[in-house]
N, C-alpha and C positions, 0 to 999 in steps of 0.2 A: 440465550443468544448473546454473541458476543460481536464488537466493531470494533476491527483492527485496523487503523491508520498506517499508511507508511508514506511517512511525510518529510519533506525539507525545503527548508526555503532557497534553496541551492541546488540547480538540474545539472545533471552530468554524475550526479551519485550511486546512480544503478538501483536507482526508486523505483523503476518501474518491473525492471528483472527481477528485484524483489519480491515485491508485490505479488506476481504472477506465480511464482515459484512456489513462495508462501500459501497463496489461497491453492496452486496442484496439490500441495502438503496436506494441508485442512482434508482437503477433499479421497486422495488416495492413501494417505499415512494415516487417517483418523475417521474415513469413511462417513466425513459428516457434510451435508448437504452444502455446500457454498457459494455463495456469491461474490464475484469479483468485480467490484464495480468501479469503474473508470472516469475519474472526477477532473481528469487532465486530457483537455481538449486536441490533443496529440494523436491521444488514443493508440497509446503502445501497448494498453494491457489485453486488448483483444487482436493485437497482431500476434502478442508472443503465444497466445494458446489458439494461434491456427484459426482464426477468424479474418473474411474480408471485409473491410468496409461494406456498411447497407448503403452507403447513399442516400441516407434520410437523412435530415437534421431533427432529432426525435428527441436527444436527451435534455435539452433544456426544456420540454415540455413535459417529464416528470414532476420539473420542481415547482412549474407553473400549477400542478395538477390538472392539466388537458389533456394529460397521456397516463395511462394504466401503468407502469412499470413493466408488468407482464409481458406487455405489447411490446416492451422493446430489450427484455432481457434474452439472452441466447444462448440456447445450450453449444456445448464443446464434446472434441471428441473423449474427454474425459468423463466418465461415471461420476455424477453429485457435484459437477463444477459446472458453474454458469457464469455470465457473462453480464454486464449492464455498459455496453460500451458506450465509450464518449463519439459525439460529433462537434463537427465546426460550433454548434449553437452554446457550447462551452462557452467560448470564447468571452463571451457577455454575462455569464452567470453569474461574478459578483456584482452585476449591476443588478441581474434580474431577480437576486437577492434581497440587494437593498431595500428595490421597489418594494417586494412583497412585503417585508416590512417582519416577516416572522423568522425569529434568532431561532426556534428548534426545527424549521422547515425541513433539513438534512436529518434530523436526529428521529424527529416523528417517524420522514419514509424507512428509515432503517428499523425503525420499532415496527413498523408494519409487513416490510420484508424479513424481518427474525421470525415470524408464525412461520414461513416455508425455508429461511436459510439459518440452523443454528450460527453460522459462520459470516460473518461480511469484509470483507477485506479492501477497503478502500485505495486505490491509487491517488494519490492528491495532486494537484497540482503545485510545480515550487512558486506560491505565494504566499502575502502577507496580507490579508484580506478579509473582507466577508466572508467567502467560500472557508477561510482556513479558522475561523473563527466560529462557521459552524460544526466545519469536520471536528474540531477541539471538544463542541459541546455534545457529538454523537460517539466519542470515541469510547473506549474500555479501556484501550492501551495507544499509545502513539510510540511506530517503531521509527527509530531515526535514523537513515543509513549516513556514514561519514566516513568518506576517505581519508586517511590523517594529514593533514596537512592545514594550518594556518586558516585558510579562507573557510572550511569546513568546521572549524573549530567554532566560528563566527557564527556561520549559520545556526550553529546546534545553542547558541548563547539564545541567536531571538528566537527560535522554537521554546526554549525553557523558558525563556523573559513572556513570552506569548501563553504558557501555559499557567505560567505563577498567577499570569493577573485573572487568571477566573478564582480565583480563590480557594477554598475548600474543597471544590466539589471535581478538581480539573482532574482527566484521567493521568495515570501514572504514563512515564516517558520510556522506554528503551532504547537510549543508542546502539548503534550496532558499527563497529568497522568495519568496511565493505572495500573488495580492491583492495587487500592489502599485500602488499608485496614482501616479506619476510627478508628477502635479501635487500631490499633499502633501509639505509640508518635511520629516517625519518618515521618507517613505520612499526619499525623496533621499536623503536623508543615511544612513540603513541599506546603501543600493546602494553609495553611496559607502566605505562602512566597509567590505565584504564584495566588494570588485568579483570575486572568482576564485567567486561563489558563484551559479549560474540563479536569473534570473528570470522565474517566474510573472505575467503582467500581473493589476491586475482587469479583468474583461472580460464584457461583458454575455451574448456566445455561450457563456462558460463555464459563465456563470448556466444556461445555457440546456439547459446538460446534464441538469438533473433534471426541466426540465419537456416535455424530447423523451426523456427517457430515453435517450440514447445518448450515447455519447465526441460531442466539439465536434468534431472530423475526419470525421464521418459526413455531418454535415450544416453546417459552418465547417470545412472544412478549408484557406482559402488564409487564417483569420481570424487577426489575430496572438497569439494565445490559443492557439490550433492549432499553428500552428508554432513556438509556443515548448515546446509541450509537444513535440512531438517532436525538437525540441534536444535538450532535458532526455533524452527516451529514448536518443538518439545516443551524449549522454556517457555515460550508464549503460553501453552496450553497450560503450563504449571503457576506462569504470572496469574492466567486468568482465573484457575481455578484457588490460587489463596487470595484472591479481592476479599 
């Protein structure tokens, strides 16, 4: 079992098109049972695979352990991809953290949902917190998507800074450039600086994921948006497998 982060402390990076993309990959490119569970109170990772709002506020009572996970995970219309989506009750979860008082809360439920999901694909929220301080301590890999530019560069500083201080034992990082636009100098020259680091194109099929609601490979699957995204998942499965 593995837990893939796709994290930043910085929204508007295409964290959650990620995300979603990535765990359809897991699920149709590697036919391995997955979980996409949605830890940002937004809750964009079950709109882009075609899910409505329940109308419950349920997932903050996972972490509470009053709710089964079972009870409010949900399948998709994709073969071996599920769903753990978020509600409004997010919203409070790094207090309802705190309270509990236990640093592997996050990490535990994911060791318990690895017996039925090899795969976990976590959506994070962009904070700097409790919540991000346990997703750190359940992760295998943290993918970091980063537009090139300045503020982005920032973010990806206190995600590393955030991960150095666990010590020895913190999961490795993947940046990834996402949004990249080839015909601007700014993100030439980013590619150029980072070349050992995937790149995300911008890509109008990607756009296109929120307003079909599904991964770009459902419906662009030969687009190169598509096949980049499933590079990106290849090397994951290769990061994972030389730990």
């Amino acid at each position: 079992m593995a837990v893939i982060a796709v994290y930043s402390v910085k929204g508007g990076v295409g964290k959650t098109t990620l995300a979603a993309n990535l765990a359809w990959c897991s699920a149709e490119l590697d036919r391995q049972r997955t979980l996409l569970w949605d830890l940002d109170a937004a809750g964009g990772a079950a709109f882009l695979t075609g899910l409505d709002p329940a109308g419950k506020k349920r997932a903050g009572g996972v972490f509470a352990r009053d709710r089964d996970p079972a009870s409010v995970i949900r399948t998709t219309a994709y073969p071996l991809l599920d769903v753990l989506p978020a509600d409004d009750s997010l919203w409070a979860l790094d207090r309802q953290l705190t309270s509990i008082g236990k640093k592997r809360r996050l990490a535990k439920l994911a060791e318990e949902l690895g017996q039925t999901y090899p795969r976990i694909v976590l959506d994070c929220p962009p904070v700097l917190n409790e919540v991000s301080a346990q997703v750190l301590r359940a992760a295998d890999l943290v993918v970091v998507p980063l537009p090139p530019s300045p503020l982005s560069s920032r973010a990806f500083e206190l995600v590393a800074e955030a991960v150095r201080e666990m010590g020895k034992g913190h999961p490795p990082m993947l940046p990834v450039l996402s949004m990249v636009d080839r015909r601007r100098a700014l993100h030439r020259a980013a590619m150029e600086a980072n070349p050992g680091w995937p790149v995300i194109p911008w890509s109008s099929a990607i756009e296109q994921c929120a307003v079909r609601r599904a991964p770009v490979g459902v419906f662009a699957r030969s687009s190169p948006g598509a096949r980049c995204i499933a590079a990106l998942w290849q090397g994951i499965e290769r990061k994972l497998a030389g730990k």
